[in-house]
ZAMARGU-4260 file (C-alpha; in steps of 0.2 Angstrom, whole numbers, plus 5000, padded with zeros to 4 digits):
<rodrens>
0) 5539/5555/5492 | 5544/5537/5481 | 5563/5542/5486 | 5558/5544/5505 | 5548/5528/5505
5) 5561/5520/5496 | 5574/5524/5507 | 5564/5522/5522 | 5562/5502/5517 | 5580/5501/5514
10) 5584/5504/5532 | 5570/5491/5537 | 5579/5478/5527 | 5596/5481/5533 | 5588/5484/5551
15) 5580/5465/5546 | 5597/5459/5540 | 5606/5463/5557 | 5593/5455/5567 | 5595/5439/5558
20) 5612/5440/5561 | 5612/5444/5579 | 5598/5429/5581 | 5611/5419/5573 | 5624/5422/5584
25) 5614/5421/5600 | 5609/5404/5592 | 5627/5400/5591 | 5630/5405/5608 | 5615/5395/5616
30) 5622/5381/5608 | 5640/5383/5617 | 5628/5386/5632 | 5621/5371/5631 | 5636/5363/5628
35) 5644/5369/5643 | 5629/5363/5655 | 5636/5345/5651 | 5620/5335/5652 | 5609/5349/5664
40) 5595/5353/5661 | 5591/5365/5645 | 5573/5375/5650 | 5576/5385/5666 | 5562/5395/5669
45) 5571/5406/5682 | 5584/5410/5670 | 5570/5413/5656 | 5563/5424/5669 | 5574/5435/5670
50) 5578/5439/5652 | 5562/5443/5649 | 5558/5454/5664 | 5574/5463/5659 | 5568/5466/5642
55) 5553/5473/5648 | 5559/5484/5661 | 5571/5493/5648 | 5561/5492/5634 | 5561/5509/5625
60) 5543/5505/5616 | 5533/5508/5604 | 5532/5488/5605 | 5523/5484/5620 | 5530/5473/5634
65) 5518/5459/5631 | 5525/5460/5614 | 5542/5462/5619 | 5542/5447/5629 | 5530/5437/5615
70) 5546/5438/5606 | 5562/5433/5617 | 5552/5420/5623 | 5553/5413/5603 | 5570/5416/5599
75) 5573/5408/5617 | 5558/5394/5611 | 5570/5392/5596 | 5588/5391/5602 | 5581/5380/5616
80) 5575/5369/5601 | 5593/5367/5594 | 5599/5357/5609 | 5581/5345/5612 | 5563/5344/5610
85) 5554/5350/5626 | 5538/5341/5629 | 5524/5349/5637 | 5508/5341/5643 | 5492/5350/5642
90) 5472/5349/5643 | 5469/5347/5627 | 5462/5346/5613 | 5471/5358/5600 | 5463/5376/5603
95) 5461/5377/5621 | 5467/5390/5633 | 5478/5379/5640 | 5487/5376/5622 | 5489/5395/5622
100) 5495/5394/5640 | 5510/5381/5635 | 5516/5393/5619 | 5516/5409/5630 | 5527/5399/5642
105) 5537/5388/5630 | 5533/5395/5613 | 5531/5388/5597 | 5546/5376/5595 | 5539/5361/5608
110) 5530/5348/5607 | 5514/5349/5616 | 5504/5334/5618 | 5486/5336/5621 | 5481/5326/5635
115) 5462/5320/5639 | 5461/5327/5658 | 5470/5335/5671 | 5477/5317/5680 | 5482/5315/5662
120) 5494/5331/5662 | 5501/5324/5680 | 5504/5307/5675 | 5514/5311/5657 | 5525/5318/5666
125) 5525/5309/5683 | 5530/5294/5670 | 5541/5303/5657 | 5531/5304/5646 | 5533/5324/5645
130) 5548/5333/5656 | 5534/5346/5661 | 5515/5351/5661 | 5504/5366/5660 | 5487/5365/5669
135) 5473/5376/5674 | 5474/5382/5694 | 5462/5395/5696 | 5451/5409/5686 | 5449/5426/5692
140) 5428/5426/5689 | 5426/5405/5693 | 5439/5404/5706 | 5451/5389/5710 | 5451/5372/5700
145) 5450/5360/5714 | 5456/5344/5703 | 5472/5352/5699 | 5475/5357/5720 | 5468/5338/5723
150) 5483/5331/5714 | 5496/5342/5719 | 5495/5337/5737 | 5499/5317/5734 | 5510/5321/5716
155) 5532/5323/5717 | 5531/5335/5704 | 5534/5352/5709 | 5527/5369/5704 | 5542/5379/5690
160) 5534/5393/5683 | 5514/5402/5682 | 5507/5410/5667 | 5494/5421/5668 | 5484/5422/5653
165) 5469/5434/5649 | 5454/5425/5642 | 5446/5432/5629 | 5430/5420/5623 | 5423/5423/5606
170) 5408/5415/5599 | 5410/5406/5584 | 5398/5396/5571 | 5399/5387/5554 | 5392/5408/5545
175) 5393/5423/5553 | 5375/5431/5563 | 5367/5428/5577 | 5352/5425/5568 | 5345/5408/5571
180) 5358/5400/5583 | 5349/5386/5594 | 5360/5382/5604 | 5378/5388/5613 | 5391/5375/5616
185) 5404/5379/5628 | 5416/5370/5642 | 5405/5374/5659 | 5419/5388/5664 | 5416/5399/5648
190) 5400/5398/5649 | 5399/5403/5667 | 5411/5417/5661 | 5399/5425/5648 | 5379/5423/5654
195) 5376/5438/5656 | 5381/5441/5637 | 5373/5428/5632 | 5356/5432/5642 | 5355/5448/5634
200) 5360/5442/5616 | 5354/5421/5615 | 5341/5422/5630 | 5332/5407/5619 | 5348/5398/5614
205) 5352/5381/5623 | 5367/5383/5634 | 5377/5364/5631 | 5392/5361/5644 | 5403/5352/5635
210) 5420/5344/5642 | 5429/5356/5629 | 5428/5373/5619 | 5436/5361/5608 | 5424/5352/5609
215) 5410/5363/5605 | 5419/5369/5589 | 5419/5350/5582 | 5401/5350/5585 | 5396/5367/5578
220) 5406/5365/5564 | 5395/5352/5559 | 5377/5359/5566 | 5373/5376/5558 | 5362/5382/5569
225) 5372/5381/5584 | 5388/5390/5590 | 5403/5389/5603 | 5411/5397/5615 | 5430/5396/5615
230) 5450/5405/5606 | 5452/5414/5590 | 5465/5398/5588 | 5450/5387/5589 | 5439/5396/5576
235) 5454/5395/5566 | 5456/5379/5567 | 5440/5372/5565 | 5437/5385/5550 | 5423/5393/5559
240) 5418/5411/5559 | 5418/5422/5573 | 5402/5431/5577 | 5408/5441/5592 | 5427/5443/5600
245) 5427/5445/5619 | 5409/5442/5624 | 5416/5438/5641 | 5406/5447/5656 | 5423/5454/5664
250) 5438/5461/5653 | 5449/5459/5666 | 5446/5439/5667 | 5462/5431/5668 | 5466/5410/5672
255) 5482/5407/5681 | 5490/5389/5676 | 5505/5382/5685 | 5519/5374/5674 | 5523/5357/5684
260) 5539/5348/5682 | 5552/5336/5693 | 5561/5349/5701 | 5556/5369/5703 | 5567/5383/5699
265) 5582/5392/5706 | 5580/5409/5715 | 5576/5422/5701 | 5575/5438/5711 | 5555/5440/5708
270) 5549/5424/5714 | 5534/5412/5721 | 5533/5400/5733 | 5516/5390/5735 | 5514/5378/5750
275) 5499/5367/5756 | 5497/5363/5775 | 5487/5355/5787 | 5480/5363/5805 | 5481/5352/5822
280) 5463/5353/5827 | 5463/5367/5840 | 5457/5385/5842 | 5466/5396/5834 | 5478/5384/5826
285) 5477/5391/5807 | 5481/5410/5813 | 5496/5402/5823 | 5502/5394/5805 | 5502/5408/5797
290) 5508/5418/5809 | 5526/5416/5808 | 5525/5426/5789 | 5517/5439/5796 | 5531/5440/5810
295) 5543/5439/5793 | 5534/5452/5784 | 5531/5440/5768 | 5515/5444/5760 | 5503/5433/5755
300) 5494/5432/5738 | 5483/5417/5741 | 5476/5409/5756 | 5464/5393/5747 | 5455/5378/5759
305) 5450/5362/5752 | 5443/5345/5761 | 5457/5334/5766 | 5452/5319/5755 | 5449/5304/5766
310) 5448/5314/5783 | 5429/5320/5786 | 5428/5339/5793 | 5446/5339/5789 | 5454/5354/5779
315) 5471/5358/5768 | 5476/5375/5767 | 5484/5382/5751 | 5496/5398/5752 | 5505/5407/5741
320) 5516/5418/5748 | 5531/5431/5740 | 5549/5427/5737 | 5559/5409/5735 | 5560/5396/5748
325) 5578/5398/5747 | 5578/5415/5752 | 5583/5416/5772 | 5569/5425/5779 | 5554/5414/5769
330) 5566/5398/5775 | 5567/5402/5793 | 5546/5406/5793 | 5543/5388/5782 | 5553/5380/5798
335) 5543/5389/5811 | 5527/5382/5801 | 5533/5366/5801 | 5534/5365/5817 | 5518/5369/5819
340) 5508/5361/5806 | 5499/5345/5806 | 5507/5340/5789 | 5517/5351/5777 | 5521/5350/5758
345) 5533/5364/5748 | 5523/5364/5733 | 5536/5373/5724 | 5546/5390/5720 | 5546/5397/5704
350) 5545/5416/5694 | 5534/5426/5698 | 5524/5427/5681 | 5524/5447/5671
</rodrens>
């Protein structure tokens, strides 16, 4: 049995030699990559994209996808890191979703400046600041985030990639136990996400919106009779325990964040387009914008309205339909809309996220 064993770890360190020198060489190679692109841009999410998708479809298991692509997108995270520093703008502060979001898009090797608020995440990179920014669009229990679709209508950036990222909310104090917790803290979204846990476990408990799950772990670090909603990162950080992992009320609940940049991405073969439009006022006239993808056959995944600031009784109507505005079919519809609309904005094309 010792011999097996023995033998057994000697083939995981020569298989651990040769994938340090295969990452090695396709470090080498991303650098002649780079190189070559003579001053283009480094990160392109379409390309990114598809590497990882391709992994996934042939992966041979037992490593899951999610894990599969966890990895490539490091060594990619790393390589990338040998030719600049990407900069990422997110809602901070450290230990949010949103921080997770920016490492499952980017990974580790970035620099990801917390930022105080959405407007924030738009402006650091409206001004340079960052070259791109991740921020929350919409939750599937809570629905959209109206701030972010307010500022996407009058910002130049442009939507690049989505991330979908499944939220997981753990309670967390300064000791473990539920016994005597006075009060929850938690940004109004994770609370909302997990009342009816905490209804049946904290009935008496305060529930405190705060403008973070960061926020609440600063503050029930130093109370202990109080916990907070947020990520194992945050308990982690904050060096509080968890009491309970994935309190929230639906497994399934998932946020959708859009990665905002200068320009969006190249045709990747799976791919988004997200648009916002205005209707002339006359019966029928939002069926006869969105008529022209039907006639197409382009689905759509989202169909969103939201009050046209400034313009009482007015509406904006968000879509997001399949494929890249490049492609001929979507391009030939977007002109037919155009014509049509009141007002019209191509948000942006990008992967389609895992």
């Amino acid at each position: 049995m010792d011999e097996e064993l023995k033998a057994l770890r000697a083939r995981i360190d020569s298989i651990d030699d040769n994938i340090l020198q295969l990452m090695s060489e396709r470090a080498g190679i991303a650098q002649q990559v780079g190189r070559a692109k003579k001053g283009e841009k480094i990160y392109r999410p379409e390309r990114e994209a598809q590497i990882v998708r391709r992994l996934r479809e042939s992966n041979p298991g037992p490593l899951s996808g999610d894990t599969v692509e966890r990895l490539i997108r490091e060594i990619m995270s790393a390589c990338r890191a040998l030719e600049e520093t990407t900069r990422v703008a997110y809602l901070g502060p450290a230990g949010t979703f949103s921080q997770q979001a920016v490492h499952k898009q980017f990974g580790h090797e970035v620099e990801a400046l917390a930022e105080t608020d959405i407007d924030a995440c738009f402006q650091a990179v409206e001004t340079g600041r960052a070259e791109f920014a991740v921020v929350p669009v919409e939750n599937s229990t809570e629905g959209v985030i109206g701030r972010t679709l307010d500022l996407i209508v009058a910002s130049p950036l442009k939507i690049c990639g989505e991330v979908m990222l499944p939220i997981h909310q753990t309670l967390m104090r300064k000791q473990g136990g539920l016994g005597g917790i006075q009060r929850v803290y938690g940004h109004a979204q994770s609370l909302a996400q997990c009342q009816q846990w905490l209804a049946r476990h904290l009935p008496n408990a305060e529930k405190i919106s705060v403008v973070s799950n960061s926020e609440g772990a600063r503050r029930a670090a130093a109370e202990s009779d109080a916990a907070t909603l947020g990520s194992e990162a945050a308990a982690e950080l904050y060096g509080l325990a968890v009491v309970e992992a994935r309190v929230e009320d639906e497994s399934s609940n998932t946020t959708r964040f859009l990665v905002l940049g200068q320009t969006d991405a190249a045709p990747s073969g799976r791919d988004k387009t997200s648009l916002v439009m205005g209707a002339k006022n006359q019966p029928g006239a939002v069926v006869k914008l969105l008529q022209p993808l039907a006639d197409a056959g382009i689905s759509m995944s989202k169909l969103e309205s939201r009050p046209a600031r400034g313009s009482k009784w007015e509406y904006l109507f968000f879509v997001v339909c399949e494929g890249h505005r490049q492609d001929a079919r979507l391009a030939a519809a977007l002109a037919e809309i155009e014509a049509r609309a009141a007002f019209l904005k191509i948000l942006g094309s990008y992967p389609a996220a895992s």
